[in-house]
C-alpha positions as CSV (number, residue, x, y, z in Angstrom):
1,X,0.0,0.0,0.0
2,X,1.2,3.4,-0.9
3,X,0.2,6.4,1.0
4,X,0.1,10.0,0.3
5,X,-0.2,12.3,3.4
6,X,-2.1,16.1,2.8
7,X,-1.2,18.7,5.6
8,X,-2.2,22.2,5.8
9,X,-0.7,25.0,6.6
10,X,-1.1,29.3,7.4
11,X,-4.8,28.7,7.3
12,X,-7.9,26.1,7.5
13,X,-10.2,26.5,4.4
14,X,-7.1,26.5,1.9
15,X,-8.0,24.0,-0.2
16,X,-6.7,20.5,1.0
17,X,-9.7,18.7,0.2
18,X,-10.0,19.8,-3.1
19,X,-5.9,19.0,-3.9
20,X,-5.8,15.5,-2.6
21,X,-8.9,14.7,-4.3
22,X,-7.8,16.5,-7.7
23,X,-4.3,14.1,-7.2
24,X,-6.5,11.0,-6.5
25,X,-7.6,11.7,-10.2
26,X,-5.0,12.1,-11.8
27,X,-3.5,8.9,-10.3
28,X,-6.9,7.5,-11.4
29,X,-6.1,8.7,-14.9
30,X,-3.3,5.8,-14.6
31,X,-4.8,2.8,-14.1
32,X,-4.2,3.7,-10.7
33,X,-6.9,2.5,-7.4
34,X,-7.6,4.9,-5.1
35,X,-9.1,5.2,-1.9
36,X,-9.3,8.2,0.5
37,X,-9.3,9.1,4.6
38,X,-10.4,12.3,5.7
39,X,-8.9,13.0,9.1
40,X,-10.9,15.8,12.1
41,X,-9.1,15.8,15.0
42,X,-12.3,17.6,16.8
43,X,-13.6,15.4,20.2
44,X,-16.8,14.6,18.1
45,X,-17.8,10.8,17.2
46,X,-19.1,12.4,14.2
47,X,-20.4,15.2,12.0
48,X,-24.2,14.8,12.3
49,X,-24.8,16.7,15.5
50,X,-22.7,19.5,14.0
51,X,-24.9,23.1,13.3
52,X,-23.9,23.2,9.3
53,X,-22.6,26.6,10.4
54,X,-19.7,25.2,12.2
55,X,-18.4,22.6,9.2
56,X,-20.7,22.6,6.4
57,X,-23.4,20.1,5.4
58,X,-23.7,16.5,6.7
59,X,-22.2,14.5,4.3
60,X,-24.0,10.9,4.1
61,X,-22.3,7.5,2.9
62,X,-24.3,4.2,2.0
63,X,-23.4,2.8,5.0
64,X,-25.2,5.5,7.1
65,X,-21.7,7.3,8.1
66,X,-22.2,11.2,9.0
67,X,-19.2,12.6,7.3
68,X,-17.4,15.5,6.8
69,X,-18.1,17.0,3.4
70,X,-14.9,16.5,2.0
71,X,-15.4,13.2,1.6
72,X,-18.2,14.5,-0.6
73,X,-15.9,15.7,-2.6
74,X,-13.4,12.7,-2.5
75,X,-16.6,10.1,-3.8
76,X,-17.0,13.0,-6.7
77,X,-13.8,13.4,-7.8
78,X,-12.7,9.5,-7.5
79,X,-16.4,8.2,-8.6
80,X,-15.6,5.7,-5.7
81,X,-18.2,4.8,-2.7
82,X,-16.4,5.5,1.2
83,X,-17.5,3.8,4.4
84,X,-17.6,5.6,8.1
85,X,-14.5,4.4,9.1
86,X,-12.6,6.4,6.2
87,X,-13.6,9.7,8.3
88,X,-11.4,9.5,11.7
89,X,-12.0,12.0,14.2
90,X,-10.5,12.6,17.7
91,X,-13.6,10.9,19.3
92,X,-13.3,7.5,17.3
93,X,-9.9,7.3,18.3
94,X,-10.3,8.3,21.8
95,X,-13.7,6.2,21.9
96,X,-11.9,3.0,20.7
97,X,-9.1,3.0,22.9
98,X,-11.0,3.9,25.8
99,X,-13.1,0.5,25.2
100,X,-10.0,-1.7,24.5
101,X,-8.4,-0.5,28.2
102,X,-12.1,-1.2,29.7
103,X,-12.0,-4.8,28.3
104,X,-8.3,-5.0,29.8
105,X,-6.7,-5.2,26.2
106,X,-3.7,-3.3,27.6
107,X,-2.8,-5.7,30.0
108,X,-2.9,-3.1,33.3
109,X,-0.8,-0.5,31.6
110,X,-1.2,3.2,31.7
111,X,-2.7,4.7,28.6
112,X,-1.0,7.6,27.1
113,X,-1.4,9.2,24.0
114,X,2.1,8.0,23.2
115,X,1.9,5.1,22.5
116,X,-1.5,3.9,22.3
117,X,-3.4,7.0,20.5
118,X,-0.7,7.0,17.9
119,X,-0.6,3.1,17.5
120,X,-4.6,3.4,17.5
121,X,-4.3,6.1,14.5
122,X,-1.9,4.2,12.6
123,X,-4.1,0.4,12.9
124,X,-7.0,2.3,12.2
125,X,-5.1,4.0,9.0
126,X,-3.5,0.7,7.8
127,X,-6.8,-1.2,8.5
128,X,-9.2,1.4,6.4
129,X,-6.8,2.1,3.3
130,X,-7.3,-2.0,2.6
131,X,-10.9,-2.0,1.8
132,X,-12.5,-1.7,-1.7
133,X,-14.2,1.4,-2.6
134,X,-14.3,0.9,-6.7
135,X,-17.2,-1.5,-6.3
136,X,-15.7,-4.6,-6.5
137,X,-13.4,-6.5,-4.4
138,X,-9.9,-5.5,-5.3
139,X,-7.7,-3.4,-2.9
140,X,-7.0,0.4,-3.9
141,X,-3.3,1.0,-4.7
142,X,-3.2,3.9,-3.0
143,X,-4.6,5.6,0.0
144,X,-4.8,9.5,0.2
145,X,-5.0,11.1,3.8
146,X,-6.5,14.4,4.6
147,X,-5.3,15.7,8.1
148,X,-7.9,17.9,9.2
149,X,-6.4,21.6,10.6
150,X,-3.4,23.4,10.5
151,X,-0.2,22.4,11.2
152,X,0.1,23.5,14.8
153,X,-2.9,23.2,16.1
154,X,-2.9,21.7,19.7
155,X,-5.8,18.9,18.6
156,X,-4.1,17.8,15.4
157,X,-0.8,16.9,17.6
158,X,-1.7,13.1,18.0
159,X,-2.3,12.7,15.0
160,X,1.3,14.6,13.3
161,X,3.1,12.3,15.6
162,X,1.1,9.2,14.8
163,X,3.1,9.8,11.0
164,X,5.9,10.8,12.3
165,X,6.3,7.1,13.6
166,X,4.2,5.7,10.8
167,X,6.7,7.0,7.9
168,X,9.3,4.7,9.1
169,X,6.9,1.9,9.9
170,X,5.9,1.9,5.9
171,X,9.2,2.8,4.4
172,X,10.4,6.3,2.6
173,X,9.2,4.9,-0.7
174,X,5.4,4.3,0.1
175,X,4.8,7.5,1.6
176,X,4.8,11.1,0.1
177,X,4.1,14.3,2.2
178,X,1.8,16.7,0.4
179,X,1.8,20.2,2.5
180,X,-1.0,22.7,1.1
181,X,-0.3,26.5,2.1
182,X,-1.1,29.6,1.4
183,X,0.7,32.6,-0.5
184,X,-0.6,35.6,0.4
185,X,-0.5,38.8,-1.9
186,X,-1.0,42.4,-0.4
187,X,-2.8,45.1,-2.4
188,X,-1.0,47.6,-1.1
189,X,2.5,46.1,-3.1
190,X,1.2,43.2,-4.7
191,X,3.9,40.7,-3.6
192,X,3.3,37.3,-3.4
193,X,4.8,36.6,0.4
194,X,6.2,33.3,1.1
195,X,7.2,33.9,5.0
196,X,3.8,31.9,6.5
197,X,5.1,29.3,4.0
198,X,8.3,29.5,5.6
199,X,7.0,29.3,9.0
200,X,4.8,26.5,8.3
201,X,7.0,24.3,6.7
202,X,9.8,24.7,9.3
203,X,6.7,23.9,12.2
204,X,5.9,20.2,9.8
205,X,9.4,19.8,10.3
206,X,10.1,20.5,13.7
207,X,7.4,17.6,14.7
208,X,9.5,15.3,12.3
209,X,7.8,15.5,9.2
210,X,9.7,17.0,6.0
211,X,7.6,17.7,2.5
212,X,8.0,16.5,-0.5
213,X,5.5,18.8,-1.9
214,X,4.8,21.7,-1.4
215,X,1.6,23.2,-3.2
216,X,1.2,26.9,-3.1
217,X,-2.4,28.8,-3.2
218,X,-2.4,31.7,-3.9
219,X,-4.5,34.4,-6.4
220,X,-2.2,34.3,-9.7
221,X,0.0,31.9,-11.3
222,X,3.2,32.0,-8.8
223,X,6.2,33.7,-9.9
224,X,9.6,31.7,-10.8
225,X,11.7,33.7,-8.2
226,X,8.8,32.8,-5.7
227,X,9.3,29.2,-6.3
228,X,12.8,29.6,-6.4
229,X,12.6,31.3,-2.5
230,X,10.3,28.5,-1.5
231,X,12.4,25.5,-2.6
232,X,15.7,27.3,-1.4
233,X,14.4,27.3,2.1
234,X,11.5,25.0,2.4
235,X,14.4,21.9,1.8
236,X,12.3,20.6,-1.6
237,X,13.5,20.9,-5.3
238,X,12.2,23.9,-7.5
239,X,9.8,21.3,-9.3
240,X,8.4,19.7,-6.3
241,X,7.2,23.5,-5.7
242,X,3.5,23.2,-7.4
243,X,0.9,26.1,-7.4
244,X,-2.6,26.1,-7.8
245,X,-3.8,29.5,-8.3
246,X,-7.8,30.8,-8.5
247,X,-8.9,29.1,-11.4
248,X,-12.7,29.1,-13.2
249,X,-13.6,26.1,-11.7
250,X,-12.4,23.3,-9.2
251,X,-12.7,21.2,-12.2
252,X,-9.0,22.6,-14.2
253,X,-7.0,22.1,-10.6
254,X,-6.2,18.0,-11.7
255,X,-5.7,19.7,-15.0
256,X,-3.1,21.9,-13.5
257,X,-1.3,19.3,-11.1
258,X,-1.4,17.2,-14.5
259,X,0.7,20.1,-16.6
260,X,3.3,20.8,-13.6
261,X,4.5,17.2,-13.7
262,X,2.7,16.3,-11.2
263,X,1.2,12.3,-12.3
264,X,5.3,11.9,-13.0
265,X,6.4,12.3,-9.8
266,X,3.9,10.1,-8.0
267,X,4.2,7.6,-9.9
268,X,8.2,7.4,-10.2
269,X,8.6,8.1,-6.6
270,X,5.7,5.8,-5.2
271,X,7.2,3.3,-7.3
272,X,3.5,3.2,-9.0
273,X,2.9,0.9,-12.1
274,X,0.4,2.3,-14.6
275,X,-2.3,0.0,-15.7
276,X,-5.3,-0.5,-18.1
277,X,-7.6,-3.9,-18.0
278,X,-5.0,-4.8,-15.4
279,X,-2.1,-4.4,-17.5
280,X,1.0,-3.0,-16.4
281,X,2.4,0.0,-18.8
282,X,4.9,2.3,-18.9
283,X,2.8,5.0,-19.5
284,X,-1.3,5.9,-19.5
285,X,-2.9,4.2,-21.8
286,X,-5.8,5.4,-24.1
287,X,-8.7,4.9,-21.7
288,X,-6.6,7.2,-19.0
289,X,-5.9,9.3,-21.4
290,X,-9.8,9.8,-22.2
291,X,-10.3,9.8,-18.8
292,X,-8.8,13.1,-18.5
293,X,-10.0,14.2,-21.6
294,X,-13.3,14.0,-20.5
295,X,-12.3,16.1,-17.5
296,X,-10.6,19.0,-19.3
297,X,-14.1,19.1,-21.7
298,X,-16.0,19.3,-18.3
299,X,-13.6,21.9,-17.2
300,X,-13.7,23.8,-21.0
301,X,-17.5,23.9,-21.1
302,X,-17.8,25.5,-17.4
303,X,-15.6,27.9,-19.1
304,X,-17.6,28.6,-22.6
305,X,-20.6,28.8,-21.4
306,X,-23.2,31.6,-22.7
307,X,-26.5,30.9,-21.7
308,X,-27.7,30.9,-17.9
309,X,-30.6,29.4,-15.9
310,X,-31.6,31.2,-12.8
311,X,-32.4,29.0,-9.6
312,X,-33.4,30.0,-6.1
313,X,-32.6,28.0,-3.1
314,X,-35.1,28.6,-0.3
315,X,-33.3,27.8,2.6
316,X,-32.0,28.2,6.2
317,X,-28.8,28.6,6.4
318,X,-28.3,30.4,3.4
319,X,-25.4,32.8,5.0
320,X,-22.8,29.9,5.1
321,X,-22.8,28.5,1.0
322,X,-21.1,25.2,2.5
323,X,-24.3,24.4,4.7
324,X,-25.6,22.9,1.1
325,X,-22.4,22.0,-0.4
326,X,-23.8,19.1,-2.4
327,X,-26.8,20.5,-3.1
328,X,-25.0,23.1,-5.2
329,X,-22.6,20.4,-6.7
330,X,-25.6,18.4,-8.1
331,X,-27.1,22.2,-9.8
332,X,-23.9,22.2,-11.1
333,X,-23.4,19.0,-12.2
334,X,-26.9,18.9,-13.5
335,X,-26.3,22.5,-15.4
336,X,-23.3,21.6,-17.6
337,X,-25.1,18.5,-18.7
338,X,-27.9,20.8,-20.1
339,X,-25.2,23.4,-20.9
340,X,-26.3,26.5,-19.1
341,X,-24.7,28.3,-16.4
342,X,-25.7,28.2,-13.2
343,X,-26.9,31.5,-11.6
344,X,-27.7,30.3,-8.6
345,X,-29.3,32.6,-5.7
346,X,-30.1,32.1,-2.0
347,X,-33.5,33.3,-0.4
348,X,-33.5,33.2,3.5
349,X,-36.9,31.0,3.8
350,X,-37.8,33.1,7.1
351,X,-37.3,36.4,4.5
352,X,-41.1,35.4,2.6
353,X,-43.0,35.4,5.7
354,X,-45.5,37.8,6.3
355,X,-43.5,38.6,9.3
356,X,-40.7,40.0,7.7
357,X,-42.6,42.9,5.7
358,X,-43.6,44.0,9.5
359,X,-39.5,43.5,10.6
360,X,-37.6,44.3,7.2
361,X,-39.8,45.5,4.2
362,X,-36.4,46.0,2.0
363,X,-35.7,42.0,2.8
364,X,-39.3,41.0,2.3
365,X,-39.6,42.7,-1.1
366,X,-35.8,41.8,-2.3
367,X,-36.5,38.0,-1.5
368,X,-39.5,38.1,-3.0
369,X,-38.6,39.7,-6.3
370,X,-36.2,37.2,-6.6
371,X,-38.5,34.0,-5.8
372,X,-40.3,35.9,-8.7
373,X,-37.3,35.9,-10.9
374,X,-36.4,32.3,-11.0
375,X,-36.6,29.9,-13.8
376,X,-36.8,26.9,-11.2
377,X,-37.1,26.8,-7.4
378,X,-35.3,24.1,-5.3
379,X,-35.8,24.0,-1.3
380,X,-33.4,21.7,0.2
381,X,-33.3,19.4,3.3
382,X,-33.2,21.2,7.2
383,X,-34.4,20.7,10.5
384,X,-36.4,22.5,13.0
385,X,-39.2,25.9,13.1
386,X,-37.6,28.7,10.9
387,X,-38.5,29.7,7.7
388,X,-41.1,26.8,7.0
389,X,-43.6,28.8,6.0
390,X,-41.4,31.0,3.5
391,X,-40.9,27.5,2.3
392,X,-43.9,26.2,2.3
393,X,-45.1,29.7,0.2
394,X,-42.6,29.3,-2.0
395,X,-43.9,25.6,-2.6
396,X,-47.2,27.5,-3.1
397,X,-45.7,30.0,-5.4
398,X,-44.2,27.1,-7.6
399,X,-47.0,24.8,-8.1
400,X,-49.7,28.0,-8.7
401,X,-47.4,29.5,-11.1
402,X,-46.4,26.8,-13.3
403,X,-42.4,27.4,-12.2
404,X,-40.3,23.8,-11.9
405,X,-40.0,22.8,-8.4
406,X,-37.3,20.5,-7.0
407,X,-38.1,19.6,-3.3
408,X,-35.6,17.4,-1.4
409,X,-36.3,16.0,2.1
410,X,-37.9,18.8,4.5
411,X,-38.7,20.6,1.0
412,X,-40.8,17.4,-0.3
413,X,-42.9,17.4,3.2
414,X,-43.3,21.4,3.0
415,X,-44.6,20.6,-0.7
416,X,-46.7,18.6,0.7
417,X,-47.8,20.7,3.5
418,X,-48.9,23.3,1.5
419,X,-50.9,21.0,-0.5
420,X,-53.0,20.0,2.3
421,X,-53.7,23.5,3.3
422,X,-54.7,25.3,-0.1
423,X,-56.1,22.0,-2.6
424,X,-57.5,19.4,0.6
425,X,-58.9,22.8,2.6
426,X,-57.0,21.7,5.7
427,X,-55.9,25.1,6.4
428,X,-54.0,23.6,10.0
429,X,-52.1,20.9,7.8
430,X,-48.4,20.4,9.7
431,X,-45.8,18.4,9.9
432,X,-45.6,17.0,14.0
433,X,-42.0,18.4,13.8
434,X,-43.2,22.3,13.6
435,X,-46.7,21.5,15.7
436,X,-47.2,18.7,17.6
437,X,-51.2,19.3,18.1
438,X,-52.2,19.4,14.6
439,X,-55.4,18.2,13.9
440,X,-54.3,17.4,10.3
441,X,-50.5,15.9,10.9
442,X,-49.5,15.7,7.0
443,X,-46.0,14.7,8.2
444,X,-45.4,12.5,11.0
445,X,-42.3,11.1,12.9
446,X,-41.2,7.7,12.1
447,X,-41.8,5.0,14.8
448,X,-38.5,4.1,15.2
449,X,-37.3,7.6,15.7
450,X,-35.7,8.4,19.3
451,X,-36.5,11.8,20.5
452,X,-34.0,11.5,23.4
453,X,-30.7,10.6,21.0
454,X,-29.6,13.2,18.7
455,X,-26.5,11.5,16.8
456,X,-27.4,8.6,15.0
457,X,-31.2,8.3,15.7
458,X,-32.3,9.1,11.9
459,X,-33.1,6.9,9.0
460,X,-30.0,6.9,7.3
461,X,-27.9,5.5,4.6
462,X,-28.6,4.1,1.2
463,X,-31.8,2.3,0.9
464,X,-34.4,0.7,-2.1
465,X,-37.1,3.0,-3.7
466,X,-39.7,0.7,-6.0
467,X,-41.5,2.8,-8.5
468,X,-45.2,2.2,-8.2
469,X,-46.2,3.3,-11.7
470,X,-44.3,3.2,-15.6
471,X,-46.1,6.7,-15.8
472,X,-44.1,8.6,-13.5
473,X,-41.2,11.5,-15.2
474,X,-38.7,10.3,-12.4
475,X,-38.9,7.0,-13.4
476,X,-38.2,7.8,-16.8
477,X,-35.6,10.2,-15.7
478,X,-34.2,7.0,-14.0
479,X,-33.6,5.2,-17.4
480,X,-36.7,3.2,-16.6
481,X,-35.6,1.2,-13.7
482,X,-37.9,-0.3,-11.5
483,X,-36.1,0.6,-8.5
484,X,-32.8,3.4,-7.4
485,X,-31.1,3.2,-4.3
486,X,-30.6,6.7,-2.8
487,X,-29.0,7.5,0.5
488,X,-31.8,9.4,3.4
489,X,-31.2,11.4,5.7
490,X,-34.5,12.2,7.5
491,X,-36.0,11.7,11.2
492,X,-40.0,12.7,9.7
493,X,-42.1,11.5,6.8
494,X,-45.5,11.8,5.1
495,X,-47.8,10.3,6.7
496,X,-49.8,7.2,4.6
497,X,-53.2,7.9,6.5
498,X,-53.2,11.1,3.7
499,X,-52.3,9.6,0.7
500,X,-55.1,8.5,-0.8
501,X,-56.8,12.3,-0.1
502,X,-53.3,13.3,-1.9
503,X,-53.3,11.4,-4.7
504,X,-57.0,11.5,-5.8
505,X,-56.2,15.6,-5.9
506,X,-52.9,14.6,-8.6
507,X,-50.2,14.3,-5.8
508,X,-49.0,11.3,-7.2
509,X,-46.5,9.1,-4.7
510,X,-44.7,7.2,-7.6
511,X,-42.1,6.0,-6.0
512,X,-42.1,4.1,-2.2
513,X,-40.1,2.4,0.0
514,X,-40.0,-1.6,-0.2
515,X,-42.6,-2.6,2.6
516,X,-45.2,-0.1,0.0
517,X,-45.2,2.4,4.3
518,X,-43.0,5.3,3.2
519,X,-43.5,7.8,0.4
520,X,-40.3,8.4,-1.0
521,X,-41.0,10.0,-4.8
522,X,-44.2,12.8,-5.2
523,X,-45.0,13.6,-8.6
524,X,-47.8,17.0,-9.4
525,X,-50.0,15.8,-12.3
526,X,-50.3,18.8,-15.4
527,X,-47.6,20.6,-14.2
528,X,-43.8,20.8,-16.2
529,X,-41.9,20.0,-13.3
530,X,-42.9,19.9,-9.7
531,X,-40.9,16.6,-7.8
532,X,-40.0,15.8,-4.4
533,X,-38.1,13.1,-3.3
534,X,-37.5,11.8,0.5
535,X,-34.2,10.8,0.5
536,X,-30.8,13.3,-1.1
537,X,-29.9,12.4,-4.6
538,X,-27.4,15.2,-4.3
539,X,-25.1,12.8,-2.2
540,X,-24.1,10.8,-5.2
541,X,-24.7,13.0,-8.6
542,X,-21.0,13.2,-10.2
543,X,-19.7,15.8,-12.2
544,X,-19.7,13.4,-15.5
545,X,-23.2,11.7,-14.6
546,X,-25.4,14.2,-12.9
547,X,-28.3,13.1,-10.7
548,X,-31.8,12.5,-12.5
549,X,-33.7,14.7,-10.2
550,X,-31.9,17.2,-10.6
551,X,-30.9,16.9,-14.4
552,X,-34.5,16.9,-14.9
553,X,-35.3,20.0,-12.8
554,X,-32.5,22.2,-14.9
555,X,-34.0,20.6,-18.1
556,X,-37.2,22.2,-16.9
557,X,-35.7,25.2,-15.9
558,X,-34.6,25.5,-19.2
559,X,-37.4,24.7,-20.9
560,X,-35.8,21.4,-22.5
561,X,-37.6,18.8,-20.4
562,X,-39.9,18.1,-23.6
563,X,-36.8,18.3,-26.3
564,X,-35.1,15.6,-23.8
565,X,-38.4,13.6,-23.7
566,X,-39.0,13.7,-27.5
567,X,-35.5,11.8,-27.6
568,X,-36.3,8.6,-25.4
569,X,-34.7,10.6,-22.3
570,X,-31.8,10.0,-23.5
571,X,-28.6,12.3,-23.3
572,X,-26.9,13.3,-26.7
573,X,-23.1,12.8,-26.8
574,X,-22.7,17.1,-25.7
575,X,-24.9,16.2,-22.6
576,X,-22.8,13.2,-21.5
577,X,-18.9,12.6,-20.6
578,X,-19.7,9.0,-19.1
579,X,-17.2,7.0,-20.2
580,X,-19.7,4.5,-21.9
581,X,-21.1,7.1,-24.5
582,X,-17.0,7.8,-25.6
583,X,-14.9,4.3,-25.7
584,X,-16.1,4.0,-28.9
585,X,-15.2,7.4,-29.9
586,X,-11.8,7.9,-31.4
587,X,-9.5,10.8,-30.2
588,X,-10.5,12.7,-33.0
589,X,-14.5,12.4,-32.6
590,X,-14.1,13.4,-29.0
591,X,-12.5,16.3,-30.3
592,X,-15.3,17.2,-32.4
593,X,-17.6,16.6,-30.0
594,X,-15.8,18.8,-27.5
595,X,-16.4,22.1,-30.3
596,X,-20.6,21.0,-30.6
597,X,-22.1,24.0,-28.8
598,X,-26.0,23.8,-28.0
599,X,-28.4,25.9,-30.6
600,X,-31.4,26.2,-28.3
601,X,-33.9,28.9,-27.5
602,X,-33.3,31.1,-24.2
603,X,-35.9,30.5,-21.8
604,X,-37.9,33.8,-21.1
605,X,-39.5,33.5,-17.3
606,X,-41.2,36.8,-17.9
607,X,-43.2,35.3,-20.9
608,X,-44.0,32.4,-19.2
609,X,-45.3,34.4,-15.9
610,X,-47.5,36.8,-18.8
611,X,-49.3,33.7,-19.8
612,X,-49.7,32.0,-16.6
């Protein structure tokens, strides 16, 4: 097993997640198996108790695991599918240990960080990077290792000196140290500063652990001199010095590890063997060279594109962007496949309440003349009292206005909330989350739920949804399939004693769990596009094979829904990069391909609004 260690350095946020994950492609791009560990070294067991103001969303595996969201990011990059145990956080560690000493495993010794927290770190690092993530049952090649922090940081300590010791337990040649840092550049002179570089670097190797990489961010290409200063006292050679400036997208950054010489390195000094069909090469073959052909036409269209759909996102905690990190992903995803750019805009749900015109006119009128602006209207997943009834208006707004709606989670029950109130007449219809004495409880808490627990009580993971009907858009979306597997995330649902009431008004359930109990897909009859779907497609759209759910809602929001209908739902070749619509392309037809640019009609809101 080879290993490839990711530190941080001058600042959290600078971009580690996104590096290792752009070097697990290109190693991909080789023939090359790959598996990832992201590493917190907060007390937490977890993420799932965590306000997504303090890290982000609540990233959700198939196995039920509440991640971090850079493993998010790790499954879309790789196209690979992570268990719990590749997040380790302080409180697994701690938790683990703590259990072995109760069940005497340490023979009556005293337990000390060194050496049974760093021997714990190290098992548990050896133990995870052996299991298959590619869907089948071969062992990855490589493992790539995020540690969580800056280099410094009191928490992350354990965890430094757990590889300290673990770089001479695998040898010098099966281990590379990546550090990420930061290059700030002044306004005031405009000099690209490489003294928090300097410092950071010299702190990593002070606790025993020297670079072989360094990877500079910073806002412009860095300057030869620059990487001259950092190799001269940073102890690396001038082409180990790699930087990844602000680019378009996140999508050129494998693209411009790839160009600095980056796959070359790896390889030769990881002692890697390129394959293809489980051949060994001496250099990519023709599939990895695709592979990363697709990926610079992914990254080229982001660029070229004209056209834009707008899309509002009624949500909660719309001040912190990473709260719906995968959300977004999955617009974007879904918006290059229908080759539009995403102007995406956030509504604070609690902002369309009649309330707010009493608190804050000026926020009242500006979210509602945006609601009003939008070619599609998506409201996400969330918990608890605030802002669901600027969701459930904005529901309203949607389905009376003929806009395409997209809810997910909370946003399917506040869809169905307000269909209760204003089509059934039951003007009181709530979900027992929000108002326990309901007379009309639309959506109810599961039986199994625990209101005593908070971590780990909700239905989670990857579970079966059977398609009740062959006349349902999803399931068409779906390529026809009689059943998806989708990962939930969800402690309420709707509740069946409504359904029938539901459905004879055109709220179609199409889509349920296996025991026939939970309503997983909702289809509106006579309507272009108003879905909602229990569990979180966004968790496993990819950026060459966006989700259905959402593919379809940007389709909508284009106005292409019908075009992509008329062809058998069915992509053409400019909607696709899956790898099984190019094999049997040549070089030079993906080329031509890549140049296609879409010939389609803007879609004008304002008319459609005029006619409604």
């Amino acid at each position: 097993m080879k290993y490839i260690l990711v530190t941080g350095g001058v600042i959290s946020g600078v971009g580690k997640g996104v590096i290792a994950s752009s070097i697990g492609t290109i190693l991909k791009s080789c023939g090359i198996r790959v598996t990832s560990i992201k590493i917190d070294p907060y007390i937490n067991i977890d993420a799932g108790t965590f306000s997504p103001y303090e890290h982000g969303e609540v990233f959700v595996l198939d196995d039920g695991g509440e991640v971090d969201l850079d493993l998010g990011n790790y499954e879309r990059f790789l196209d690979v599918t992570l268990h719990r145990d590749n997040n380790i956080t302080t409180g697994k560690i701690y938790q683990s240990v703590i259990n072995r000493e109760r069940q005497g495993d340490y023979l009556g010794k005293t337990v000390q960080v060194v050496p049974h927290i760093t021997d714990a770190i190290q098992e548990w690092v050896t133990k995870v990077a052996m299991i298959p993530v590619d869907g089948d049952e071969k062992i990855p090649d490589v493992c790539i290792i995020e540690l969580g922090g800056v280099i410094g940081d009191i928490e992350g300590m354990p965890f430094v000196e757990a590889f300290r010791q673990f770089q001479f337990r695998v040898k010098r040649e099966n281990i590379i140290c990546v550090h990420v840092s930061l290059i700030p550049q002044p306004k005031t002179t405009g000099e690209q500063k490489t003294k928090p570089t300097q410092q950071s670097v010299r702190e990593l190797r002070g606790l025993g652990i020297s670079p072989d990489i360094i990877i500079c961010r910073s806002v412009t290409p860095l300057l030869a001199e620059v990487k001259d200063k950092i190799s001269l006292f940073c102890h690396v050679a001038p082409e180990q010095v790699y930087c990844v400036h602000d680019v378009t997208s996140i999508y050129r950054v494998p693209l411009l590890l790839e160009g600095q010489g980056a796959t070359d390195f790896f390889v030769e000094r990881l002692q890697l063997n390129p394959t293809c069909s489980g051949v060994q090469l001496n250099r990519p073959c023709s599939r990895s060279r695709r592979l990363m052909q697709r990926w610079k036409e992914l990254a080229d269209r982001y660029d070229r594109l004209l056209k834009e759909v707008t899309i509002v996102l009624v949500g909660k905690y719309t001040k912190l962007e990473d709260a719906y990190a995968s959300v977004i992903k999955a617009l974007q995803h879904a918006s290059l496949a229908v080759n539009h750019r995403l102007d995406l805009k956030y509504i604070e749900a609690a902002d369309l309440e009649p309330a707010r015109l009493h608190d804050n006119a000026q926020k009242y009128h500006e979210a509602w003349k945006e609601l009003v602006g939008a070619n599609g209207i998506l409201v996400p997943g969330g918990f608890g009292n605030r802002g669901i009834e600027g969701k459930v208006l904005a529901a309203q707004w949607a389905r009376s206005r003929n806009i395409p709606f997209l809810g997910v989670c909370l946003g399917m029950q506040c869809a169905v909330i307000e269909f209760a109130r204003n089509v059934l007449d039951h003007k009181d219809a709530n979900s027992t989350e929000f108002d326990s004495e309901t007379k009309n409880p639309v959506v109810i808490d599961m039986p199994e739920h625990n209101t005593g627990q908070m971590g780990g009580t909700m239905r989670l993971g990857k579970r079966k949804t059977l398609f009740k009907t062959e006349n349902s858009l999803l399931r068409k979306l779906y390529k026809n399939k009689e059943s998806v597997d989708e990962r939930h995330r969800h402690r309420y649902e709707v509740n069946p004693d409504y359904v029938a009431q539901l459905e004879e008004k055109g709220l179609r359930f199409v889509g349920r769990s296996e025991d026939g109990a939970r309503m997983e897909i909702m289809e509106l009859e006579n309507h272009p596009y108003f879905v909602g779907v229990q569990y979180h497609p966004e968790y496993i759209s990819r950026p060459m094979n966006p989700s259905p759910p959402y593919l379809g809602f940007l389709l909508a929001s284009c106005n292409k829904l019908t075009q992509f209908a008329q062809r058998g739902f069915r992509p053409s070749p400019r909607m696709s990069f899956c790898e099984s619509d190019t094999d049997s392309v040549d070089d030079s037809d993906g080329d031509e391909v890549a140049r296609l640019t879409t010939k389609t009609a803007d879609f004008s809101l304002a008319e459609k609004n005029s006619a409604a």
